[in-house]
NUKOLLUM-225514 format. One record per residue: residue in one letter; x, y, z of N, C-alpha, C, O, CB in turn. Coordinates in steps of 0.2 Angstrom, whole numbers, plus 2048, in hexadecimal, padded with zeros to 3 digits. Glycine has a CB too. Layout:
// NUKOLLUM-225514
AXYZXYZXYZXYZXYZ
...
//
This chain:
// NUKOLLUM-225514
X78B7F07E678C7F17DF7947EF7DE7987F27E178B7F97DD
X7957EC7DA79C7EB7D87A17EF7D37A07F27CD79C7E57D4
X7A87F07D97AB7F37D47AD7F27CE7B07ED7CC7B07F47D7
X7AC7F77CA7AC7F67C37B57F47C27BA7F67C57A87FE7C0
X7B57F17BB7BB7ED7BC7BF7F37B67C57F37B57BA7E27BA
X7BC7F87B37BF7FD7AE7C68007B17CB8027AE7BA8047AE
X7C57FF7B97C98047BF7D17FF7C07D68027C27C28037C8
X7D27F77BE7D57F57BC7DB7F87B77DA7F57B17D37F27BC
X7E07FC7B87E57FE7B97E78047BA7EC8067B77E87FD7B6
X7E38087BC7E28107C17E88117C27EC80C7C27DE80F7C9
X7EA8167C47F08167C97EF81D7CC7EA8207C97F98167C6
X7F38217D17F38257D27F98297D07FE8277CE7F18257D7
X7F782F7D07FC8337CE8048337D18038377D67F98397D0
X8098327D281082F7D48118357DA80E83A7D981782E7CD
X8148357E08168377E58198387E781C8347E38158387E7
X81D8397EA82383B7EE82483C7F68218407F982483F7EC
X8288397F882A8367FF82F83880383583580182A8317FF
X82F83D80A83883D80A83583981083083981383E84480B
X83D83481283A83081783D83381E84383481F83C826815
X83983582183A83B82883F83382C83E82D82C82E83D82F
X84583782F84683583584483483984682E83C847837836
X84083983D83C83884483583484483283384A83C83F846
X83183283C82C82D83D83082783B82E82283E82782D837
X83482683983982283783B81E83D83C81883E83D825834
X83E82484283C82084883781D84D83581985084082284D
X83482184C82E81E84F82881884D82381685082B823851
X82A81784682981284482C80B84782B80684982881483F
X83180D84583780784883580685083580085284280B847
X83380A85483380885B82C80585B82C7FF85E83380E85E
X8258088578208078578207FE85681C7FA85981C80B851
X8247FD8528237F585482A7F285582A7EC85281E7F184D
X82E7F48578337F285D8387EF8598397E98598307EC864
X83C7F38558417F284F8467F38558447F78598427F9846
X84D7F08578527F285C8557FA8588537FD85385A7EB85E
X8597FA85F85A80285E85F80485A85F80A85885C805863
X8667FE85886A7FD85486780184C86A80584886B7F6854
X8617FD84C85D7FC84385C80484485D80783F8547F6840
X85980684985580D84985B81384785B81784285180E852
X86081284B86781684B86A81684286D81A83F86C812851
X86980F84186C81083986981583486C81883086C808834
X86281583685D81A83085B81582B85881782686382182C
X85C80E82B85B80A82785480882985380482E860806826
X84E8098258458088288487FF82984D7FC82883B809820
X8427FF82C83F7F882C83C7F682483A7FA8208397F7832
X83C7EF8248377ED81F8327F081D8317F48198367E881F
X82D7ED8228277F28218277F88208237FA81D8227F3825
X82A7FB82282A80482182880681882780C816833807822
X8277FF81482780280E82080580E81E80A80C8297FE808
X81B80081281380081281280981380E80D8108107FA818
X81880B81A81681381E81681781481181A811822818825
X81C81681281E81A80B81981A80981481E80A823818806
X81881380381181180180A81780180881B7FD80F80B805
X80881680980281A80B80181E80C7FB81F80E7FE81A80E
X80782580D80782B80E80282D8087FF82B80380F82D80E
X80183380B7F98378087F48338077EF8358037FA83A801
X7F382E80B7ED82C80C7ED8268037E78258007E583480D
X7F18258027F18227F97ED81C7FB7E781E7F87FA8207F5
X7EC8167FE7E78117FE7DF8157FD7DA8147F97E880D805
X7E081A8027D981C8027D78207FC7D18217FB7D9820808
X7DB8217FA7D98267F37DA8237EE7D98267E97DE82C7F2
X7DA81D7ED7DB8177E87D38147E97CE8147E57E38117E9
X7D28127EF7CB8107F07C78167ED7C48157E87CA80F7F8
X7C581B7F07C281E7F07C18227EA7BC8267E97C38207F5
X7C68217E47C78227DE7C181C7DA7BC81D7D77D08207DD
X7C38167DD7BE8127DA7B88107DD7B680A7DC7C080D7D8
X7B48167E27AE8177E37AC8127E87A68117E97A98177DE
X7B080F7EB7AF8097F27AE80F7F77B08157F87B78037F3
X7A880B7FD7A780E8037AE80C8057B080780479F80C807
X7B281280A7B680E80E7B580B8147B98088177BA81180F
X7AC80B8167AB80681D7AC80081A7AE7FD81E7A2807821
X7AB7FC8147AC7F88127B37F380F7B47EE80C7A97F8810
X7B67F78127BD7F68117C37F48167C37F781C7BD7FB80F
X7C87EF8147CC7EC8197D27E88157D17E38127C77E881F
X7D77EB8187DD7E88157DF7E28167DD7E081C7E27EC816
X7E17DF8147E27D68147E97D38117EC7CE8137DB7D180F
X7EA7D680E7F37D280E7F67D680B7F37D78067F57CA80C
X7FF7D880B8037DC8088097D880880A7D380C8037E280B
X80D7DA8018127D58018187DA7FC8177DD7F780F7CD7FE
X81D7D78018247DD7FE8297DA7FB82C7D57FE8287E2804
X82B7DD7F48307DA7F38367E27F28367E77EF82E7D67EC
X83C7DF7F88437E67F98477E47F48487DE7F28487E7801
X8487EA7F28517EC7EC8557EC7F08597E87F28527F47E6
X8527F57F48587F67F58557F87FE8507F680085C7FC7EF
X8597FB8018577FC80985480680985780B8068617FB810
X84E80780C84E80D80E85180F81385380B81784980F80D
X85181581385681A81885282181885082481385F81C814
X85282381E85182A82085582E81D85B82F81F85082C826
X85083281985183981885183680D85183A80985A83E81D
X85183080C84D82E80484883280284483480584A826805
X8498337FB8438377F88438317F384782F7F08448407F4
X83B82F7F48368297F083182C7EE82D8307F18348247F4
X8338297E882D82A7E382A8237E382C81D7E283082E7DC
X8238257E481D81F7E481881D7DF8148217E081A8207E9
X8168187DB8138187D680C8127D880E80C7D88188177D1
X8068137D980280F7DC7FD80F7D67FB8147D37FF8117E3
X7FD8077D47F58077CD7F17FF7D27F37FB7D67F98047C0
X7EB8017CD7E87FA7CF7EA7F57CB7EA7F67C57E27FA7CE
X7EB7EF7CD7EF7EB7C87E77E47C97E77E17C37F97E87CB
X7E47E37CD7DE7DE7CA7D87DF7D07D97E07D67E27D47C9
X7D37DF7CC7CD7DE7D17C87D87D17C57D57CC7C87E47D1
X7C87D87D67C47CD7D47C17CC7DC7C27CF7E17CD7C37D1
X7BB7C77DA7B57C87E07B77C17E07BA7BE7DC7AC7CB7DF
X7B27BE7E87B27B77E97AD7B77EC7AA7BC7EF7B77B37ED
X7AA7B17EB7A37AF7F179C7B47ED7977B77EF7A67B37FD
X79E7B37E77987B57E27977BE7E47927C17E47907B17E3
X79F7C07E579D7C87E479C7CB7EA79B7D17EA7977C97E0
X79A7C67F279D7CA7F77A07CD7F879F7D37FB7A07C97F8
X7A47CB7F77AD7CC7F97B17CC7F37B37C87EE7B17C67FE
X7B37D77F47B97D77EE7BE7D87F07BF7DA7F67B97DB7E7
X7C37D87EA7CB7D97EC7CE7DF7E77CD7DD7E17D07D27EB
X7CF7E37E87D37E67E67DB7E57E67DE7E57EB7D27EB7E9
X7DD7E47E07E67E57E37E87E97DF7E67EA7D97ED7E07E3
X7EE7ED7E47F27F47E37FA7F07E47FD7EC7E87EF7FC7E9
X7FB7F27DE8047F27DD8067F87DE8037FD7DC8067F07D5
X80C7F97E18117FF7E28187FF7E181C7FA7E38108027EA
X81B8047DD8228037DC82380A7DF81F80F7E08248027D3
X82A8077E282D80E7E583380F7E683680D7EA82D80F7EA
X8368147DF83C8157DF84081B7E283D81F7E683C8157D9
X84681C7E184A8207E384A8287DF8488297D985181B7E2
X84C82C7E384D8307DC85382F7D885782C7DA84E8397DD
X8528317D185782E7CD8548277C98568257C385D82C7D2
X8508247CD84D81D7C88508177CD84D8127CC85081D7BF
X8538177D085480F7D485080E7D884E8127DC85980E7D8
X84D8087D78488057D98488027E284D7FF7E48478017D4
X8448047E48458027EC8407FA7EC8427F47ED84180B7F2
X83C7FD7EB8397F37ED8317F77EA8307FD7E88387EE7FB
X82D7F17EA8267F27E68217ED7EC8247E87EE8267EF7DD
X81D7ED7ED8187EB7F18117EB7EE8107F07EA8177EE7F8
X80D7E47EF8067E27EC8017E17F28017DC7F78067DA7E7
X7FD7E77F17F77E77F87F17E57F57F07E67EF7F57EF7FB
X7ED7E17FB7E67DD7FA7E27E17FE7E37E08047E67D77FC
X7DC7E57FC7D87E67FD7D17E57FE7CE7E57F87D97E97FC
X7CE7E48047C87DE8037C37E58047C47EA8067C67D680A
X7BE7E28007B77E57FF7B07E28007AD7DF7FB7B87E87FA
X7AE7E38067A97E18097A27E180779F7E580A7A97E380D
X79E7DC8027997E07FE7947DF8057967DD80B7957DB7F5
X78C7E18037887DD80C78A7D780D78C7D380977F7DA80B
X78B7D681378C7D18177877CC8167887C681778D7D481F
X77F7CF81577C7C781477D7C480E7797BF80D7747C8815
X7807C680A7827C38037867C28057887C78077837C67FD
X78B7BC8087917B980678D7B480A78A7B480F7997BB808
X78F7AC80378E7A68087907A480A7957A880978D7A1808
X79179F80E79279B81479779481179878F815789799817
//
C-alpha cells in the first residue's frame, strides 16, 4: 500500500539535546576522529546524524506514517554546518517530512526528512536532508 502523500509535511514535535561528553567521545573513537579533535569537545561532522536521531526520531517519523519498519532502509544523508558542535550544547531539533515520491511504479518509496538544529537562543547549527527507502514486495519492482 502506498504511503499516503497527506503525510508530506509532518514533523515531529521539536526536542532537545545535550550533547554528552563521554558519547561524544566515543563516538569520535567509534570511527577514529584523532585524539586532538576528541580533546577539543568539538563533534565530528557526522555527529549531527547522533543529535538528529536521539529518541529514536527516524523511527517515530516512520512509524508516524504507518510504514512497516522491516521495510525500511536508509540511503543517503546530507549536511549542511553553520556553526561547529561542542559537548555539553543544548539543541533543539526540528524534523518534518519535506517530500514522498516512489520509483519503479511504486516499488520503491522515499521518504525525505529535513532537520534543522539549532542552538538555544535560535542560532542555527546546520540542517540535514535524509532519504529513506521503502521497500514495497520485492516481486513488484522491475527489472
Amino acid at each position: 500500500m502506498p504511503i499516503n502523500r497527506k503525510h508530506i509535511g509532518f514533523s515531529l514535535h521539536p526536542f532537545t539535546v545535550t550533547v554528552d561528553p563521554q558519547k561524544l567521545r566515543r563516538f569520535a573513537a567509534a570511527i577514529g576522529a584523532s585524539e586532538s579533535s576528541v580533546e577539543s569537545g568539538i563533534a565530528p561532522p557526522t555527529y549531527m546524524k547522533v543529535v538528529e536521531g536521539e529518541g529514536n526520531s527516524s523511527r517515530e517519523i516512520v512509524r508516524a506514517l504507518g510504514v512497516d519498519l522491516r521495510r525500511v532502509m536508509h540511503v543517503e544523508q546530507e549536511f549542511e554546518y553553520f556553526e561547529p558542535i561542542r559537548a555539553g550544547d543544548q539543541l533543539t531539533v526540528e524534523r518534518r517530512v519535506a517530500d514522498i515520491y516512489d520509483k519503479k511504479d511504486g516499488a520503491l518509496e522515499f521518504i525525505v526528512v529535513d532537520s534543522e538544529i539549532h542552538r538555544a537562543g535560535g542560532a542555527s547549527v546546520g540542517r540535514s536532508r535524509q532519504w529513506i527507502l521503502v521497500r514495497n514486495a520485492i516481486s513488484q519492482i522491475p527489472t
